[in-house]
MMTF fields as JSON, N, C-alpha, C and O atoms, coordinates in Angstrom:
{
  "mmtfVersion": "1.0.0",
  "mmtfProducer": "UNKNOWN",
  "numBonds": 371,
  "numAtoms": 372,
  "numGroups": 93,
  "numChains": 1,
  "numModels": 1,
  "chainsPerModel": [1],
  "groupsPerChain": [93],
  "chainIdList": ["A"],
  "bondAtomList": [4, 2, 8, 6, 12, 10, 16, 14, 20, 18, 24, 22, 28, 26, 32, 30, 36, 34, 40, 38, 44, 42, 48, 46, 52, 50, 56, 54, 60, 58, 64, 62, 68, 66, 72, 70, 76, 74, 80, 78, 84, 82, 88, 86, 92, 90, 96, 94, 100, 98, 104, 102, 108, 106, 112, 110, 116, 114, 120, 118, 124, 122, 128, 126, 132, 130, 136, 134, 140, 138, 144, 142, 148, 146, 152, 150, 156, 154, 160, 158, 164, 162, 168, 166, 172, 170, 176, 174, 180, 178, 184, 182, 188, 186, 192, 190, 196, 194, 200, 198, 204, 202, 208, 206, 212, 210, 216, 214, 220, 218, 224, 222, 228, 226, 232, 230, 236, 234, 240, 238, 244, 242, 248, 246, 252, 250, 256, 254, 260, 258, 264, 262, 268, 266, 272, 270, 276, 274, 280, 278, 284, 282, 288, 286, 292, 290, 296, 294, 300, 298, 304, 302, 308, 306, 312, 310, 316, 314, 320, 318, 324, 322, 328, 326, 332, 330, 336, 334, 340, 338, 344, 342, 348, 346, 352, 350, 356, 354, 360, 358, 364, 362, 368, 366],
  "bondOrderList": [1, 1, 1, 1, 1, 1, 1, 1, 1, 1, 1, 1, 1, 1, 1, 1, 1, 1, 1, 1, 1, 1, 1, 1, 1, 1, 1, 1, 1, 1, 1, 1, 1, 1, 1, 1, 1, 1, 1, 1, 1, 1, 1, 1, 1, 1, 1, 1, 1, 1, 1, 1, 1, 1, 1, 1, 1, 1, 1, 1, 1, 1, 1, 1, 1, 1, 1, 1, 1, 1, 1, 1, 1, 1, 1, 1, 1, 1, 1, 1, 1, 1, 1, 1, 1, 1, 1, 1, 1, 1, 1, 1],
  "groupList": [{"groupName": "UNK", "atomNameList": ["N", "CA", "C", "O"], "elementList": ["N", "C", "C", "O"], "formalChargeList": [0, 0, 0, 0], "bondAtomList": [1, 0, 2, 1, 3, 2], "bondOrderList": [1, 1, 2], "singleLetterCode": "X", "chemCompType": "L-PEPTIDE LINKING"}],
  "groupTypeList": [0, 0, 0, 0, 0, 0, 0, 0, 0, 0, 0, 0, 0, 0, 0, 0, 0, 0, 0, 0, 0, 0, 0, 0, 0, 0, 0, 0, 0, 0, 0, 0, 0, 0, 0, 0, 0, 0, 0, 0, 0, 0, 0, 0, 0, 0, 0, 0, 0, 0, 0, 0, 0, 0, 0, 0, 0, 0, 0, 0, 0, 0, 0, 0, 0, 0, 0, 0, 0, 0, 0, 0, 0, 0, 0, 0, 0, 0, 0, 0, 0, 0, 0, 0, 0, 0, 0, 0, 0, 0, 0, 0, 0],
  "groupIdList": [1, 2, 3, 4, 5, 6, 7, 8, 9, 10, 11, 12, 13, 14, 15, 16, 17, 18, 19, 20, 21, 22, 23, 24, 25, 26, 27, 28, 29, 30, 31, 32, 33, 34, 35, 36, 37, 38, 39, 40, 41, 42, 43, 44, 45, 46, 47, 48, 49, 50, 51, 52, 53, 54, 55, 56, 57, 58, 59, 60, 61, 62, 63, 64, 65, 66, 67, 68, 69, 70, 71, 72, 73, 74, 75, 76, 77, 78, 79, 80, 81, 82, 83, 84, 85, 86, 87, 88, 89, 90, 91, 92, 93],
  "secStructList": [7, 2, 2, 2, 2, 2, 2, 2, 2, 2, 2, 2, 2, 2, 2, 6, 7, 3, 3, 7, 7, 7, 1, 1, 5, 7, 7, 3, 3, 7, 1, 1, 1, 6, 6, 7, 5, 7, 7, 3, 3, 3, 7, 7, 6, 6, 1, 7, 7, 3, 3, 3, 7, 6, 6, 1, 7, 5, 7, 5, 7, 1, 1, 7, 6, 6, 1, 5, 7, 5, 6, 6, 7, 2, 2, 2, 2, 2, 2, 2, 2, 2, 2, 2, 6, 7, 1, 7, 7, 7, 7, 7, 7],
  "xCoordList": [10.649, 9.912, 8.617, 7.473, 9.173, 7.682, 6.239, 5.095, 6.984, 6.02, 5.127, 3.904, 6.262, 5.52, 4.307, 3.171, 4.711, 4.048, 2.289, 1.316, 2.258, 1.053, 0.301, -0.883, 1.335, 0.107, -0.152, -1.26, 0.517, 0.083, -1.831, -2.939, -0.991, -2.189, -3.72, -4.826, -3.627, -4.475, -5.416, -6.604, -4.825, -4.958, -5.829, -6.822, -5.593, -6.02, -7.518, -8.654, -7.112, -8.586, -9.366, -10.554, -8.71, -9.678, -10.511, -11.573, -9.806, -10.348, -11.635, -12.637, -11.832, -12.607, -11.702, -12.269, -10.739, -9.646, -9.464, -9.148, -9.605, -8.887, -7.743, -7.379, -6.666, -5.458, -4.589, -4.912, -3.703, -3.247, -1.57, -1.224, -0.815, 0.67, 1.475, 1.15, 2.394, 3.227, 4.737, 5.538, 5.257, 6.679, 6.816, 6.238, 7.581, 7.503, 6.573, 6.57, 5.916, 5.192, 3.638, 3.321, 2.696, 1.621, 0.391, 0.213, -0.356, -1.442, -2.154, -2.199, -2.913, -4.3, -4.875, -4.586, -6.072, -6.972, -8.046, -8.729, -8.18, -9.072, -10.297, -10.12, -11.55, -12.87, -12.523, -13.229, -11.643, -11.204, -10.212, -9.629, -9.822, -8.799, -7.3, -6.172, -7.894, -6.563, -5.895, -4.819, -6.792, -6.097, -5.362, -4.828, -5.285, -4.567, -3.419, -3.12, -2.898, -1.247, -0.721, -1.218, 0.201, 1.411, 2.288, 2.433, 2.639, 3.427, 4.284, 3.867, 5.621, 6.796, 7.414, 7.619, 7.755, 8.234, 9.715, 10.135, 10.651, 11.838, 12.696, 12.136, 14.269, 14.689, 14.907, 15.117, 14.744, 15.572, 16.812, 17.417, 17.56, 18.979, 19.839, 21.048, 18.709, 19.162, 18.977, 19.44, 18.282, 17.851, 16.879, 17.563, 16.06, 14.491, 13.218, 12.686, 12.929, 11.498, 10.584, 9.86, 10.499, 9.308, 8.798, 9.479, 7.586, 6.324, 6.86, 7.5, 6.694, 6.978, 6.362, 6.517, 5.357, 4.656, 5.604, 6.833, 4.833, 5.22, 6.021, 7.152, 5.782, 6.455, 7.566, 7.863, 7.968, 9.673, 9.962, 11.068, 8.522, 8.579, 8.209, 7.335, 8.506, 7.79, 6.724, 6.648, 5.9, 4.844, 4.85, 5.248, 4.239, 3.783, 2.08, 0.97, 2.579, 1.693, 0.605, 1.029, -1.253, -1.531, -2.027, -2.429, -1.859, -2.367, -0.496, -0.44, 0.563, 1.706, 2.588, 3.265, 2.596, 3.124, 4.682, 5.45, 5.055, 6.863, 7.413, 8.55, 5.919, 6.451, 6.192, 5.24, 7.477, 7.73, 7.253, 7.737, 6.135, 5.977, 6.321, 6.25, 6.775, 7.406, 6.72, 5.512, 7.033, 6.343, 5.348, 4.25, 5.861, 4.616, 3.825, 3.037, 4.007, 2.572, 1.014, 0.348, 0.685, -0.221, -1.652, -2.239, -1.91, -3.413, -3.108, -4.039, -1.975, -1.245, -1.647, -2.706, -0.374, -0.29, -1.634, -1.697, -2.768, -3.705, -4.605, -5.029, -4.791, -5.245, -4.878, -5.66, -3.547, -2.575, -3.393, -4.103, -2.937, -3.116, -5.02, -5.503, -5.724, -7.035, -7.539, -8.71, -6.266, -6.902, -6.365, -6.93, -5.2, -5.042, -5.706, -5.703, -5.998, -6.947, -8.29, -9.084, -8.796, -10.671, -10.705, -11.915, -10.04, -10.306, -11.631, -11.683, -12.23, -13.653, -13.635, -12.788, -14.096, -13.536, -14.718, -15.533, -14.948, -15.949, -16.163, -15.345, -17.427, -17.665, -18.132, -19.142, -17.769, -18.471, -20.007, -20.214, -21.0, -22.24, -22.263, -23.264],
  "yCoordList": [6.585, 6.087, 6.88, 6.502, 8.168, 9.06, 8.742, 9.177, 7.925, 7.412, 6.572, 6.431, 5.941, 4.045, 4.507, 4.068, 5.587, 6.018, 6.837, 6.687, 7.581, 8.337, 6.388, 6.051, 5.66, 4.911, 3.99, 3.473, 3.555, 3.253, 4.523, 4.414, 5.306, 6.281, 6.485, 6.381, 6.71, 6.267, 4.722, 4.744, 3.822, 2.368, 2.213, 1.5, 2.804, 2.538, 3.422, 2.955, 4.923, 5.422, 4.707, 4.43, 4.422, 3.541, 2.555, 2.403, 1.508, 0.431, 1.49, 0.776, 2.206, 3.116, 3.567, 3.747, 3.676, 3.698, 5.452, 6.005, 6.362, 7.565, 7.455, 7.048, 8.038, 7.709, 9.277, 9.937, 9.696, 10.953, 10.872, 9.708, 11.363, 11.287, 12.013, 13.175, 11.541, 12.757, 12.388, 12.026, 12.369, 12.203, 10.578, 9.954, 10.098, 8.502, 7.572, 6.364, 8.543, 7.87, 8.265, 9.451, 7.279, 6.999, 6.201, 5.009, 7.543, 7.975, 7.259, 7.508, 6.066, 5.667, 5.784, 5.227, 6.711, 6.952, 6.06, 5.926, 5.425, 4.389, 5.05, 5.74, 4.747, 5.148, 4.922, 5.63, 4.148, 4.532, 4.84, 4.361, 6.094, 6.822, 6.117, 6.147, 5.432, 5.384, 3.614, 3.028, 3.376, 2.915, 2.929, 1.992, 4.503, 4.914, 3.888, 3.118, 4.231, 3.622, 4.589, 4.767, 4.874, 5.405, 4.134, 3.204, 3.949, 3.385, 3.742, 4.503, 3.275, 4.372, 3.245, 2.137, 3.929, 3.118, 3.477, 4.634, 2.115, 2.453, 1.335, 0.239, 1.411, 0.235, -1.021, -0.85, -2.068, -3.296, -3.202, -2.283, -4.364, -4.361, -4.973, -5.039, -5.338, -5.854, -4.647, -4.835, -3.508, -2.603, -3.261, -4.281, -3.558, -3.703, -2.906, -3.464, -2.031, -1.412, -1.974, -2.75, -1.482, -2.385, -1.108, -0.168, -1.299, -0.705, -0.846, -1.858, -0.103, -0.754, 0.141, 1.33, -1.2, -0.353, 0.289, 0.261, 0.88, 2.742, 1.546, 1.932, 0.67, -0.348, -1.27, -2.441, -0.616, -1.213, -2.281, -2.594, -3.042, -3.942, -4.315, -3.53, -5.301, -4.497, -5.581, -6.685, -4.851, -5.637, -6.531, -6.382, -7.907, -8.884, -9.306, -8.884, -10.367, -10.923, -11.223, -11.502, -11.096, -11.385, -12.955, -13.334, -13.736, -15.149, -15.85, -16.755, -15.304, -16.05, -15.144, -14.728, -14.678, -13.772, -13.712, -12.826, -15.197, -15.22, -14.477, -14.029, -14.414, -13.75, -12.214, -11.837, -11.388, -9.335, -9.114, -9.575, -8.23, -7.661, -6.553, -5.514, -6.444, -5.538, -4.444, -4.635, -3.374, -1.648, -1.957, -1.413, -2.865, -2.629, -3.72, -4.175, -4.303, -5.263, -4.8, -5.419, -3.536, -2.486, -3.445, -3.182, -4.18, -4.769, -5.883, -6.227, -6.208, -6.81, -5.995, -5.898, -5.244, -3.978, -3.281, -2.95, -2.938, -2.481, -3.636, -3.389, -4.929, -5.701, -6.321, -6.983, -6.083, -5.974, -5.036, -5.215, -3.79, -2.314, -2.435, -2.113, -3.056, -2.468, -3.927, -4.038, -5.123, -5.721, -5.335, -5.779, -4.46, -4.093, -2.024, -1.388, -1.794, -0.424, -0.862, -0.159, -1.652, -2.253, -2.693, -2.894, -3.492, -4.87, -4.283, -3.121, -4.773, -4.343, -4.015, -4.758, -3.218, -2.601, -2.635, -1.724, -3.588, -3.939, -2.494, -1.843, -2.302, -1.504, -1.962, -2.66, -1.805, -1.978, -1.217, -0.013, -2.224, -1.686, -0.657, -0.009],
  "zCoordList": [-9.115, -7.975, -7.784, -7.53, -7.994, -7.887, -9.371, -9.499, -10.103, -10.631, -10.433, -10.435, -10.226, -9.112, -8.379, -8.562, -7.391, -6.618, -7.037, -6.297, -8.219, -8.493, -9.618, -9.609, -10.29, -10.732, -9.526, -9.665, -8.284, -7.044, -6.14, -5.615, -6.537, -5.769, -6.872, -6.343, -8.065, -8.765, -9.16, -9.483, -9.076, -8.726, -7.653, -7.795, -6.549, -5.202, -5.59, -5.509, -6.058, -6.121, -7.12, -6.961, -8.113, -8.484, -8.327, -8.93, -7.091, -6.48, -5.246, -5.278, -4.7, -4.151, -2.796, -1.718, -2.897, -1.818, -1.587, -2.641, -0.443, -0.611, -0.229, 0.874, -1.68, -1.834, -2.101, -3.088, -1.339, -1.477, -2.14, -1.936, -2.596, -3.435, -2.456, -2.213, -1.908, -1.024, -1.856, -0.995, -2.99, -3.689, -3.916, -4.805, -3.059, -3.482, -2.341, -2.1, -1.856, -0.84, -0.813, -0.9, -0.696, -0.762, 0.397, 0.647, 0.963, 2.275, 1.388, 0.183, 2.128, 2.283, 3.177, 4.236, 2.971, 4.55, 4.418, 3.403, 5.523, 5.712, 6.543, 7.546, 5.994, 7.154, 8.581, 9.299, 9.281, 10.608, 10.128, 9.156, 11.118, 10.516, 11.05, 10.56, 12.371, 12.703, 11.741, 11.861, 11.104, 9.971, 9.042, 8.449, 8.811, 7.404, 7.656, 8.57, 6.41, 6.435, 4.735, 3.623, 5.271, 4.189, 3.334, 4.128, 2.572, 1.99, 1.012, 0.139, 0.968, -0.084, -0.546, -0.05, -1.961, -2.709, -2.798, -2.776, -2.923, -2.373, -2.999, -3.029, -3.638, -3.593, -2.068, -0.867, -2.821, -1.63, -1.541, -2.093, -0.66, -0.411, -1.948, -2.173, -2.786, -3.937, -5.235, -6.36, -4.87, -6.208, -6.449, -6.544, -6.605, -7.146, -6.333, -5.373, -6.63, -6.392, -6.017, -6.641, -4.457, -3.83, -2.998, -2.588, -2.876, -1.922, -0.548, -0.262, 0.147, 1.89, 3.033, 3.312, 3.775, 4.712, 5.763, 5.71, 6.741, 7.281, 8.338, 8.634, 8.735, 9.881, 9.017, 9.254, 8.205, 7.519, 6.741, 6.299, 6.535, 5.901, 4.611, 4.243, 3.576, 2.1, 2.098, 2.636, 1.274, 0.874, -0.006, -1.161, 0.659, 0.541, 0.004, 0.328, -0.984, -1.738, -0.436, 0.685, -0.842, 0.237, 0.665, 1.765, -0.59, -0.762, -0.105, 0.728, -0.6, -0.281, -0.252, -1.191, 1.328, 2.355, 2.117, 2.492, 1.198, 1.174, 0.021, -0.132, -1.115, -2.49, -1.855, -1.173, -2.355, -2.012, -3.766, -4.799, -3.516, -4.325, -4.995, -4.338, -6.434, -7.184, -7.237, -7.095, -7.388, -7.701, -8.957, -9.076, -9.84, -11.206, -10.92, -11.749, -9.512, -9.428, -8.802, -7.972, -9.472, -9.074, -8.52, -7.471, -9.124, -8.796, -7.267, -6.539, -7.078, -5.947, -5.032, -4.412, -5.019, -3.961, -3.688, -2.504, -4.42, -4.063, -3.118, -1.989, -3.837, -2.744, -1.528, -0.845, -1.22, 0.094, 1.021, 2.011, 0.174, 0.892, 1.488, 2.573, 0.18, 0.861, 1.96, 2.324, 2.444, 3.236, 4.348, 5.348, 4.579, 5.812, 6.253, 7.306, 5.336, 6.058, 5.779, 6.405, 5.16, 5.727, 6.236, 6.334, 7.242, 8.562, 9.187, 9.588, 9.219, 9.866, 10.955, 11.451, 11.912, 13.283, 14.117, 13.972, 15.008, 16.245, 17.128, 17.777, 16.907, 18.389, 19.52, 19.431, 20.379, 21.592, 21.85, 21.694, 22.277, 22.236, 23.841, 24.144]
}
């Protein structure tokens, strides 16, 4: 799993993401910070290796929310991950 996890955290830096390794779990800090999100890789209730955000749920394809994406679906999971820590963030003038 702790593998899953560093070609997950490399992937992400590669896409321009700051991406940190904490064992099977994986810090994306987002330019607002209070975006980051952690994600760990973990079996399901079935044994298959899935990613799962810090709020318990696993990650999902982001075109078809019903397909759970697998640990070696790296280019997936990175474009999941970087549409929920870039959401563009309004300031108030």
């Amino acid at each position: 799993m702790s593998a899953f996890a560093k070609w997950l955290t490399q992937a992400c830096q590669e896409a321009g993401l700051t991406a940190e390794q904490y064992g099977t779990r994986v810090r994306i800090i987002a330019q607002c910070h209070f975006l980051t999100e952690e994600v760990e890789c973990r079996p399901d209730t079935d044994g298959n290796l899935r990613f799962w955000w810090s709020w318990g749920k696993p990650i999902a394809d982001r075109n078809d929310h019903t397909r759970l994406l697998t640990a070696d679906e790296v280019d997936d999971l990175v474009a999941a991950i970087r549409h929920v820590v870039t959401i563009p963030v309004r300031r108030r003038p």
